[in-house]
N, C-alpha and C positions, 0 to 999 in steps of 0.2 A: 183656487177658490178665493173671492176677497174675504176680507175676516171679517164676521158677524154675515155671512152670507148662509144660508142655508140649504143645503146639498141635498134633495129629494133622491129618495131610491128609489128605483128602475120596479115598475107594477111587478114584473119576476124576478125573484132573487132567490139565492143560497140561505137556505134556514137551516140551524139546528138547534132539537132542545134537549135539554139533559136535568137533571137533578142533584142539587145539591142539599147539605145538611149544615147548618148553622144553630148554633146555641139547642141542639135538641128538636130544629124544628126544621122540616123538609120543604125546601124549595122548588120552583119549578121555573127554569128560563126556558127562553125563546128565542136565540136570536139573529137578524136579518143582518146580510151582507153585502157591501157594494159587489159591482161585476168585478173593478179592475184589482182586486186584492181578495185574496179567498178570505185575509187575517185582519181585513177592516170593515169591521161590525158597523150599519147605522141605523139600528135600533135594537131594543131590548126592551122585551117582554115578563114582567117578571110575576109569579102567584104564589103565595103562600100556603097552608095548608088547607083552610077554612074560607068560604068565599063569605063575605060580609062582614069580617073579623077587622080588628082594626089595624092589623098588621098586615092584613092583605089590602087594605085600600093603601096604608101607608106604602108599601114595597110597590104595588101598581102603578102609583101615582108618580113615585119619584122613577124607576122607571121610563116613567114617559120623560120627567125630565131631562133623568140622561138622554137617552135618542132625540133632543134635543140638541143636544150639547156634542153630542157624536155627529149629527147633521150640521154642525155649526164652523165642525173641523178643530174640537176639542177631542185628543187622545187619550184610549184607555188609560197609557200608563201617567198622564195628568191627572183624568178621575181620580184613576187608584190612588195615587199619592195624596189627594184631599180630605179622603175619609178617616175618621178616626179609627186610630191604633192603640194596643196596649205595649206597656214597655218591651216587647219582643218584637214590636211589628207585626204582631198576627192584628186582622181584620177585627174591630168591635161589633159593628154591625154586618147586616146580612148583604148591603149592597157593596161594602169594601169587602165581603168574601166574593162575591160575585165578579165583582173588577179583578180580583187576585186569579179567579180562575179562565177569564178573559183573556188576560195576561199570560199566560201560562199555554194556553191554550195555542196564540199566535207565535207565542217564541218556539212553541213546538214543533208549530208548520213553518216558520220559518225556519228553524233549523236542522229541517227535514229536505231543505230544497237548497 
């Protein structure tokens, strides 16, 4: 793919969502997979607890930016590492937890195969 080119996903693809829990407050992703990689996500869906809350426009929105930037042929473990962190490395926000469990998630199927 050239760089700055933008990789569209296939109308069917591999989805999965799950839940997670940050700062006391329960998340909800979504996310879509190219065909040739079960462990390469290009999009994500992401909702918060309350629909019209300003954490959920906020989490939705940026969201679409990733899938973005995952369509663009920018990798999770780049995302991840952009987000800010506290001095342990744990996730600040809900979208570097989110990247963390992405992340985590591929190195598992990848090191399951």
């Amino acid at each position: 793919m050239k760089e700055g080119t933008r990789e569209i996903l296939p109308q069917r693809r591999r989805c999965e969502t799950f839940t997670f829990k940050h700062d006391n407050i329960v998340y909800t992703a979504s996310i879509g997979y190219y065909d040739d990689a079960c462990t390469r996500p290009g999009e994500v869906f992401l909702d918060a607890c309350k629909t019209g809350t300003a954490i959920n426009v906020f989490v939705r929105d940026s969201a679409i930016a990733i899938s973005f930037a995952l369509q663009c042929g920018t990798t999770v473990e780049q995302i991840r590492s952009a987000f800010t962190r506290d001095a342990e490395g744990r996730p600040e926000g809900p979208l570097g937890a989110l990247m963390d469990v992405l992340a985590e998630r591929a190195g598992r199927v990848a090191g399951a195969t």
